[in-house]
Structure formats: C-alpha cells, structure tokens
N, C-alpha and C positions, 0 to 999 in steps of 0.2 A: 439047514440054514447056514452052516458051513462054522459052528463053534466047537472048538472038538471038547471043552467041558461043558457041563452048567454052569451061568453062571452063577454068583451069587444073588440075593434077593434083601433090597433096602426099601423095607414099608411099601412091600408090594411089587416093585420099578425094577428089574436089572442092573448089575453092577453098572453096563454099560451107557443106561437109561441116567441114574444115579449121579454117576462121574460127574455125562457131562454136565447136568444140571448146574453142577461147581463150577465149572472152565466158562459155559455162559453166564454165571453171575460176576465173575471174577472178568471178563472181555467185555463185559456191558458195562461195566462200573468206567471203563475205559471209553468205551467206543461211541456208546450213547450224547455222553458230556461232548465230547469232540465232534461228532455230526450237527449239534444240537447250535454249538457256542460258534462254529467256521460259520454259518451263515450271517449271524450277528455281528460276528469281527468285519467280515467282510463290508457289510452294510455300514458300519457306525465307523470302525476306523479308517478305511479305506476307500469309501463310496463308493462302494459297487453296483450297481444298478439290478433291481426284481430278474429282470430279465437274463441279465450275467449268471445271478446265481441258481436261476431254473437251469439254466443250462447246465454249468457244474455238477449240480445235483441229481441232476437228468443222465448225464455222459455216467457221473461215478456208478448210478444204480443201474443204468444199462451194460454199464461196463462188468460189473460184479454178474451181475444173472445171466450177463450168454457164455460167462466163464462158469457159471453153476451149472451149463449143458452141458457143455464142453468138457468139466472132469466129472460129471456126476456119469455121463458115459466112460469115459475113464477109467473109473474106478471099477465099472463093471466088466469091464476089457481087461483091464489088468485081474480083477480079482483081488483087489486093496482097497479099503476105507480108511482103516486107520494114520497110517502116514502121511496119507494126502489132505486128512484134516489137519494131521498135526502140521504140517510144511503151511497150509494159509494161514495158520492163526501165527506161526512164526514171522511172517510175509510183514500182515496187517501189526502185529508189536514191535516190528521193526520200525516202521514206516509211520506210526503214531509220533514220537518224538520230533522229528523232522516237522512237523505241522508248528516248533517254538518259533523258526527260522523265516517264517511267511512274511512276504513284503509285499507282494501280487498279485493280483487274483491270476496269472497261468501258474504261480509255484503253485497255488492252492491246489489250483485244479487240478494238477500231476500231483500231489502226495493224495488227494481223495481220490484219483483213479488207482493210483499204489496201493493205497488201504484197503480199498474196494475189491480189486484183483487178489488182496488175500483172502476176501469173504467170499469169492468167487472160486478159490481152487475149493475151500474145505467145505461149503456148505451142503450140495448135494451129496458127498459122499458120507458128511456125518448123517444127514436126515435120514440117508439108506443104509447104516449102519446104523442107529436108532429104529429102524420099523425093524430090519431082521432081529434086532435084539427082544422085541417089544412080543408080548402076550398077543395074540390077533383081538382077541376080547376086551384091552386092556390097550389099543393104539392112540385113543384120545386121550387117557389118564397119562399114558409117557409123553407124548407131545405138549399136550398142557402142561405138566410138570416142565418141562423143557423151558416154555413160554414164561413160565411164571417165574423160573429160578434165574432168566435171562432177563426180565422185566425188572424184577428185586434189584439185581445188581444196575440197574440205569436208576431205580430209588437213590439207593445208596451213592450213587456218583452226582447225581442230582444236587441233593442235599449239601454233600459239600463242597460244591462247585457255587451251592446260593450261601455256604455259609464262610466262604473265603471270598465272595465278592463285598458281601455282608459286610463283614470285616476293615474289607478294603475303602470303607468311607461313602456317605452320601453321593458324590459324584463320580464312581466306578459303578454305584445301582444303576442311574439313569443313562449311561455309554460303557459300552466294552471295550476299555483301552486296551494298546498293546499290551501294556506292564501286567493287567489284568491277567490277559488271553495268554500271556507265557506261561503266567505262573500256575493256570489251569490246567495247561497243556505238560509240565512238568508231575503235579497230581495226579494226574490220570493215568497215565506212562505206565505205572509201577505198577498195580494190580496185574495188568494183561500176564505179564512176566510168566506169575503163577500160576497160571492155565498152563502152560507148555509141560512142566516137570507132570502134573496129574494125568496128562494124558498121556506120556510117554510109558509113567510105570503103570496107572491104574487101568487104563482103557485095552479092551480086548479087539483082535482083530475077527471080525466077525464077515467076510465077506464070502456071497454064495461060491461053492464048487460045483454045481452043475452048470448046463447052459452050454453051447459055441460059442468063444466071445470071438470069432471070424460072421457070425450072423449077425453080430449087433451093430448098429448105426446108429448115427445122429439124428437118423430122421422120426417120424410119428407111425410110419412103417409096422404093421405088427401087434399096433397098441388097441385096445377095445375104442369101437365108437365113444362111450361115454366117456374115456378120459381124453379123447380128441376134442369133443364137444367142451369136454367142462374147462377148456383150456380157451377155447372159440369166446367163451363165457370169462373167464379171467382176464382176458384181454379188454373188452367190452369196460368192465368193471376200472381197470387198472387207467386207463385213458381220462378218469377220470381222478383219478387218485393221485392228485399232485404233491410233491416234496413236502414233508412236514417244515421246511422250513417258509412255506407260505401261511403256516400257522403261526409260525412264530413272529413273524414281520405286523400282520393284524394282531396278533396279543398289544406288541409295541404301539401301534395304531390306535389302538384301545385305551392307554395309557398307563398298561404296567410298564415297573421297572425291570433291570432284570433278572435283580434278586425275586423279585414276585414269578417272574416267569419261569426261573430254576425251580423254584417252590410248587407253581402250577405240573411244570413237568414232572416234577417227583409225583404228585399228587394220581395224576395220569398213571403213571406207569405204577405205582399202587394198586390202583383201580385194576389195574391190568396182570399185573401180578395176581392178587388174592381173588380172581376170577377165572381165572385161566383153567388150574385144574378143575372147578367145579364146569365147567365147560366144556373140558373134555371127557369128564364124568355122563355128563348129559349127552353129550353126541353116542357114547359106546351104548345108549339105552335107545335113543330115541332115532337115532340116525345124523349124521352129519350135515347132508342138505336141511333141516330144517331150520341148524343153529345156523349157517352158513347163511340162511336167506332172514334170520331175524338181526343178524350180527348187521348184514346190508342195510335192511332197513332203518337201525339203529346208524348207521353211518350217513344215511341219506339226509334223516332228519338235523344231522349234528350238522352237518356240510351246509345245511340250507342255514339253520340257527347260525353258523360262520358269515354267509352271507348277510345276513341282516343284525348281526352283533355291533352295537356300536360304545359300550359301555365293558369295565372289565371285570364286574361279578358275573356277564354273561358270557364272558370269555371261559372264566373261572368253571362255570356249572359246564360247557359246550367239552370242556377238556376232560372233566369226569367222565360225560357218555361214551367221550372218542377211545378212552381207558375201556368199557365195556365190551363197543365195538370190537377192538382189536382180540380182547380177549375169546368172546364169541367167532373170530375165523382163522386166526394166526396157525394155531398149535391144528386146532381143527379144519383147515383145508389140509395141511401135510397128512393129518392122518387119512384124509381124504382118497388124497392120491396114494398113499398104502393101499387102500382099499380098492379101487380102481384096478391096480396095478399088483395084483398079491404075488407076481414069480418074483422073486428073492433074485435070481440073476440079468432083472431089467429094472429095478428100482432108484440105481443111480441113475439111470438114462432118464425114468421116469421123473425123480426130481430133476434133475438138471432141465429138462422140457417145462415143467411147470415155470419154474424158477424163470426159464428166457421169457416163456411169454409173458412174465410178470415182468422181466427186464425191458423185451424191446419196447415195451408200453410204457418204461417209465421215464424217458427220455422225451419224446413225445408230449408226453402227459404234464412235466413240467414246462417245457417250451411255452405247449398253449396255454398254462395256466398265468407265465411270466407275462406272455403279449397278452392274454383277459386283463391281467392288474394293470399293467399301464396304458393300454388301450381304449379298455374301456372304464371300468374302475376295481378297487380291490375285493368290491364283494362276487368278483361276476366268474373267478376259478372255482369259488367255494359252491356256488349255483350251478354251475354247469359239471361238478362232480355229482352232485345231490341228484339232479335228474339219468346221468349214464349210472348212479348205482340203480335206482327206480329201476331201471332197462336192464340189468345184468341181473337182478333180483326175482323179474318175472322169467329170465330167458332159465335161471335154475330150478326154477317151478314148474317149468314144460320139460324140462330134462329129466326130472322128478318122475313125472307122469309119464314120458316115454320109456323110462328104462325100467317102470315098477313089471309089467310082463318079465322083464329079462334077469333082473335080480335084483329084486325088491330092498333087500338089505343094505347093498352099498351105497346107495344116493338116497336112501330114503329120509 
C-alpha cells in the first residue's frame, strides 16, 4: 500500500483515518457557514436572482469536481497524496477571507470558484489516501468517521453563525446584512488555519509504489464494468440533486428567519454527523448498495415533502431526514468506489472520476432547478429531483442484480 511503517491505531481508525477526521471538522466549521450564508447575502443584500445563484453554485461545484479528476489522477502519476491535499486546503483558507470584500455577484462568483479549486486539487487524493490507509473490512467505518467529523464541524460553525446573528438584533434575523455577512465571514476564517499545521506534521504520506503511472489516464479505460455503470448511475441521480442552496431560499419562503435556519442547518448536519458512522458500520456488514439505495429513497421522499412544504415545522422535520439521507450515501458511496476499485495505484483516478461525474451534473442540475423555480414555480426543482432519485434508485438495484454472478460482495 506503499506505507513504509504501521501506522498507529485511534479507536479502531489509522493515524491517517484519525487525523483527518480533525482537519475536516476544523475546514467545515469554516466552509460550511460560507457556502451556506453566500447564497442568502446574495439574495437579501444584493438581489440576485434563483437563477444567478444556481448558476454560481453550479459553475463552483462543477468547477471543484473536474479538478477532483484531474488531481485525483495526479496523484496517482506522481505517486503523492499528501501534499496535494495539503496545497487545496491551503488554496481554499486562503481564498475564504476575501469573500469579506463582496460587492457583486461576479466577485462572488470568482472567490467560490477559488475556494472550490481548492476542494478540487485536495479532495481525490485525500479520499485515495484514506481508502489505502483504511482496513478493507473497515472502509465504511473510516469513511463515515470522515463524514461525521466533517458534518460535526458545519454543527459547530452553524451554531455560531445563528448565535452572532442572534446577537445582532431582531432585524439582522429576518435579512443578511452586509455588516452581518462580514462579520461571519471573519468567524469562520480562523479555524480552517488549523487544518494546515495537522496535516503537515501528523498526516503520513501513504501513496501506492506499484503500477506504470505512463499507463494511467484520465479516461474510464481499464476500469470494471460496475464502477463505469455505477458512475452511468450517479449522474442520473446527480441531475437531480440541486444546490442546497435551493433549500435554503424555500426555508425563507416558509417563513424562517435566519437565525432559525442557522439552527435548522446545525440540526441537519447533527443528524448527519451521529449517523454517519453507524452507516458506515452497516454497509461493511451488509453491503453498500443496499444503504446507498435506502439513503435515495430517503431523499426522494424528502425532495418530494420539499415540493409540497408550505409551512416551517415542515421545513424543520424535511431537514432532519435530508441529515439521514446524506448520512446513509456520503462516507458510503466513497467507500463504494474503494470497493469497485481495490488497486491502490488507480484509486486517485478512480476518485477523481467519480467526483467529475458528480461535478459535470452539478452545474446542469442547478441551472434547471433555477429556470424550474422561476418558471414554473418553487416547488417544481424539488419534484423533479424526487422523481430522477426514484430512477437512479431502481437503475442500482439492476446493477445489484447484474454484478451479484460477478462479485456479490461489492455492490451488494
């Protein structure tokens, strides 16, 4: 696997497993809040329009995931993970701050394709630097852990992101002022920081030494039928999966404030936290398609409950299950693609492939969901997600069945 010690062992996890759990609670406490609060400034201070900020949202996560092909092969060419996660997370901490200084929705848009480009160099390589660190028996308990120590830290940013708007008076609850949005944007800043030193001294450089990296490519070339298919299958799915911040626009709609909605979101990402590793517990027993196709269903029905939300304790309860959902496929698709994919010297390429087909779909995916809102009306993204998860949900249950002759264990 190309580590020349053991490494150590924390409650099970590898040192390397371990680490990052930190660095992503400590990046989400930052990145979350700022992904979450840019939509809302936009809309409240600035008037941006559904459709402006699908697009933004669209470009930054398309932008980030064809750069998670792009180094997740990379890394496997070069034979480095480590630095090249440390270098995005440096990218994206840099480029956080700069989001005080927004006037317009193109600055926006360029500091969220900047922040974006840095979840794009590091995140394939850490994922494949995570599955080689990881037990093979024990891929969905590190993944989950991952999820959940990355989820904890958007709690924690959540919380006091609703309780310094809180703070800031009855009329900063109901509109995200600038004065607001600065001073969140200085808050959040400062954690990320402390990812960078953990990773430099604690993180081990774990990347395969076998392989030709003159044979490897960008393309899907080489890779098993099922992890081409289950990619065929994420796209599908992903087309329907618009910007979370079309949830948060209908929260508004609903008539939280947004202190209420900081709170909501914390409450979510809760959900999603203290679920996660038991999630990935369940997949390493039971199989990962099966969580994968309950976690959809569970999404399908919350998308549809979106659609026809008009009131905000139903907003309230729709954000609990969306906390489920995630928990249920997040940590457990990656380990997914471990499994699919078990050579250690094509795992970055392997993430980084996953990652794009999750990218080019998300650009797309918001587009149509921004022309659905103003077109036709705001329930009508959330409805036409809920029916392509329905469709992505049956197309893993044939895939299921196809590949149980071939090897029953990995998609089962």
């Amino acid at each position: 696997m190309g580590q020349e010690k053991p490494q150590r062992k924390f409650f099970g996890l590898s040192q390397n497993v371990f680490v990052f759990g930190f660095v992503s609670m400590l990046t989400d406490f930052s990145s979350e809040v700022t992904v979450k609060i840019l939509p809302l400034f936009l809309a409240n201070a600035l008037g941006v329009k559904p459709a402006i900020i699908g697009f933004i949202e669209g470009l930054a996560e398309s932008t980030a995931t064809i750069l998670k092909w792009v180094f997740g092969w990379l890394s496997d060419r070069m034979k480095k993970r480590k630095w090249l996660a440390f270098s995005g997370y440096a990218i994206s901490n840099v480029t956080k701050p700069l989001l005080y200084f927004v006037s317009s929705w193109p600055f926006a848009a360029f500091l969220r394709f900047a922040d974006r480009t840095g979840k794009g160099v590091r995140s394939s390589p850490k994922d494949a630097l995570l599955a080689d660190s990881s037990e093979k028996k024990k891929l969905g308990r590190s993944f989950g852990y991952g999820r959940s120590m990355d989820t904890l830290g958007s709690v924690f940013g959540m919380l006091a992101a609703a309780g310094m708007i809180a703070a800031s008076g009855s009329a900063a609850a109901m509109t995200l002022t600038r004065s607001i949005y600065q001073k969140l944007i200085i808050m959040v800043s400062i954690p990320a920081v402390l990812a960078l030193p953990l990773i430099a001294a604690f993180v081990r450089e774990n990347a395969p030494r076998t392989g030709n990296p003159r044979t490897l490519n960008l393309s899907l070339s080489g890779f098993d039928w099922r992890f081409k298919t289950f990619l065929i299958i994420i796209v599908i799915f992903t087309l329907g999966n618009s910007s979370d911040a079309f949830l948060m626009l209908k929260a508004q709609k609903a008539g939280l404030d947004i202190v209420q909605i900081f709170l909501m979101l914390a409450m979510w990402k809760g959900v999603t936290s203290a679920l996660s590793i038991p999630a990935g517990i369940v997949s390493d027993r039971i199989g990962r398609n099966r969580v994968i196709r309950a976690g959809w269903l569970v999404y399908a029905l919350v998308y549809l409950g979106f659609g026809l939300a008009t009131q905000g304790w139903q907003v309230w309860a729709l954000y609990a299950l969306y906390g489920v959902y995630y928990a249920m496929t997040d940590g457990v698709a990656s380990a997914l693609v471990a499994d699919l994919v078990p050579q250690s010297e094509k795992r970055g390429t392997a993430f980084g492939l996953y990652n794009a087909a999750v990218g080019v779909s998300a650009l797309p995916a918001s587009v149509i969901a921004g022309i659905l809102w103003q077109r036709i009306n705001p329930s009508a993204p959330f409805i036409f997600g809920s029916i392509l998860a329905f469709v992505a949900m049956i197309a893993l249950t044939v895939l299921m069945r196809a590949s149980a002759g071939t090897n029953p264990t990995a998609v089962a």
